[in-house]
N, C-alpha and C positions, 0 to 999 in steps of 0.2 A: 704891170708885169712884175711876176716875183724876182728878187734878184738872187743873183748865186753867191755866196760865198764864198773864199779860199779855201774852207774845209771840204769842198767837194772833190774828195781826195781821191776815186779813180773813176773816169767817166767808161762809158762803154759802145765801143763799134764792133761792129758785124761785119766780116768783109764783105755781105752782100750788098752794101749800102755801097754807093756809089761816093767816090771822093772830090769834095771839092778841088776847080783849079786852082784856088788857092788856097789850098791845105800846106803845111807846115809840121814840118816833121815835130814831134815835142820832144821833151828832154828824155821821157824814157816810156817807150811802148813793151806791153807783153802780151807775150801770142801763145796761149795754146791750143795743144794739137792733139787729139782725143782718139785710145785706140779704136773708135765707131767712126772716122775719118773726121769728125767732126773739129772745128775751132771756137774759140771765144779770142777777143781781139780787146786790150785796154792802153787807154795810154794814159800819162798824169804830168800833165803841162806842168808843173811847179817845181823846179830845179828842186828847192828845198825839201818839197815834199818825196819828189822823186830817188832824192841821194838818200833820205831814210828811209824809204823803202832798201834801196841798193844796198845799203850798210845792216842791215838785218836777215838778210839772207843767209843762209848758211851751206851751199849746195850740198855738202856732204852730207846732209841732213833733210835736202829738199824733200823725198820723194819716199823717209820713213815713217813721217806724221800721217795721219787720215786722212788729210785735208788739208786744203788752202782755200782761205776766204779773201774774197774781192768783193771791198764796200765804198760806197759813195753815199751820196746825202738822201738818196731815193732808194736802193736794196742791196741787197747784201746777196752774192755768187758765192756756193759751195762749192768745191771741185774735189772729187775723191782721186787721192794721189795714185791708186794703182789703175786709173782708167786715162791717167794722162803719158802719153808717149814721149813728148819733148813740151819744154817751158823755150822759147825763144825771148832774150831781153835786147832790148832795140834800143840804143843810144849812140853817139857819137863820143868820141874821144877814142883812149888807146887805157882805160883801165880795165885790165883781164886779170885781176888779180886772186879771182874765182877761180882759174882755171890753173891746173898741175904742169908744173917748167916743161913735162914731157909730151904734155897738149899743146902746148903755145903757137907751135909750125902747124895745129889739122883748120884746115878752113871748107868750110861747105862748100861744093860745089852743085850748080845745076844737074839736070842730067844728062842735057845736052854737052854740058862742056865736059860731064866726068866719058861719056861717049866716043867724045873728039882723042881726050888722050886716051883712051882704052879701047880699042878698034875690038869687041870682042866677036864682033863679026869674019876679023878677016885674025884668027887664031895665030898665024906664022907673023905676024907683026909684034907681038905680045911678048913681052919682057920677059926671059925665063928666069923661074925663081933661083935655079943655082949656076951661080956666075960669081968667077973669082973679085970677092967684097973683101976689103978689110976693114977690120974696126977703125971707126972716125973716117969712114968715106960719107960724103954725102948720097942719102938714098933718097931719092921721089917714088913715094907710092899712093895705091888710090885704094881708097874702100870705100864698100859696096853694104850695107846693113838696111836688112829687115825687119820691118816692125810690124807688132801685132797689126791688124786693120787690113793690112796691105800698104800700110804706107814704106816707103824707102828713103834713107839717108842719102847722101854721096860725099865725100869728102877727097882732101887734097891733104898728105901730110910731106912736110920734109923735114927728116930726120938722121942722125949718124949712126951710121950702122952700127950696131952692140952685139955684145957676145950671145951666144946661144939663150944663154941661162936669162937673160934680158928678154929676148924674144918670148921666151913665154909665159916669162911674166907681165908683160904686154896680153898675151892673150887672155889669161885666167882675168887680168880688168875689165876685158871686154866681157866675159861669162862672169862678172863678178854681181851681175842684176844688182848693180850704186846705179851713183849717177856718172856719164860720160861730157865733157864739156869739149866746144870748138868754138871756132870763133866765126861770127857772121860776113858777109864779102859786102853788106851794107851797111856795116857796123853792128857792133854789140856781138852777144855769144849767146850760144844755146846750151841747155842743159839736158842730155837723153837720157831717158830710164831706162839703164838696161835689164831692166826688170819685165820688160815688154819686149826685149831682145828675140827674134826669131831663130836669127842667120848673119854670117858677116863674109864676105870674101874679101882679099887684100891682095891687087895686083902693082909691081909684083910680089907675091909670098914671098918667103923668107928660107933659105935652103931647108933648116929644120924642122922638120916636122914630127909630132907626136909618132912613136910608135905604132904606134894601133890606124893609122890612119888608111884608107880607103884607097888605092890608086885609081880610078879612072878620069875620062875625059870629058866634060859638059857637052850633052845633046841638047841644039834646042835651042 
């Protein structure tokens, strides 16, 4: 049998393949997520191999090149950057060093649990966006982001309330079609294109709102 060598630098799974029971998490899996609903799934067992990957990354830069290639000792994966929605990096530890001081509090949430705290079902339980906040109170909020495909984010952020002129410059990031970074609830962080950005709601919103904005109420 041929044998493998160390330079078999990213193997590749499918999440339709079924997992061994004793599978093992490796030192760094990446997952993407395709605005056709579709994934590719890799991981690269070699700590060493794995930290250079890590250390050549540039997020702020992931998602304006043409491409990303995934190769190993048998073929070589194109992926054209504006049909990927989110890059998922799967590691343990606590280095998010990727990600901006004023992301460091947003962590993914299911949707079941973003559900649990957001009743948007029963409307009169629902957090109103203007309520007496002072700057440096602590705020829990939740948001809701659409991505091309139909797929959906959910996230948990806790953050200090900021001045007006804060808030939206917080918003123009999210309509800034970069990349958006959080942190994973099984380790590791994602990175989202908001370039494939649809929609985002934020419960609860933030007293101020653009001028021009819409008043009605969610049917539905």
């Amino acid at each position: 049998m041929k044998s493998r060598t160390k330079d078999e630098d990213m193997k590749t799974r499918f999440s339709a393949r079924p997992i061994p029971d004793n599978y093992q998490a490796p030192p760094l899996g990446i997952l993407f997520q395709f605005v056709d609903g579709s994934v590719a799934n890799f991981f690269q067992p070699d700590p060493r191999i794995a930290e250079r990957i890590w250390s050549r990354i540039h997020v702020a830069h992931l998602f304006t090149r043409p491409r990303i290639v995934i190769a190993d000792d048998y073929s070589k994966s194109v992926f054209v950057c504006s049909q990927i929605n989110r890059i998922d990096f799967i590691f343990e530890g606590s280095d998010f060093s990727q990600i901006p001081d004023d992301h460091a509090e947003l962590v993914e949430l299911s949707e079941q649990e973003f559900r649990a705290r957001v009743p948007l079902e029963e409307p009169a339980r629902l957090e109103r966006r203007v309520q007496p906040r002072h700057v440096g109170d602590l705020l829990v909020s939740f948001l809701h982001l659409r991505m091309r495909g139909g797929s959906n984010v959910y996230l948990m952020n806790e953050t200090l309330v900021k001045l007006p002129s804060d808030n939206h410059s917080y918003m123009q990031r999210l309509l800034s079609k970069g990349p958006f970074c959080f942190r994973l609830p099984s380790g590791g962080e994602s990175v989202l294109n908001l370039a494939n950005l649809i929609s985002y709601s934020v419960y609860p919103g933030v007293a101020e709102i653009p001028a021009d904005s819409w008043m009605a109420q969610p049917k539905g």
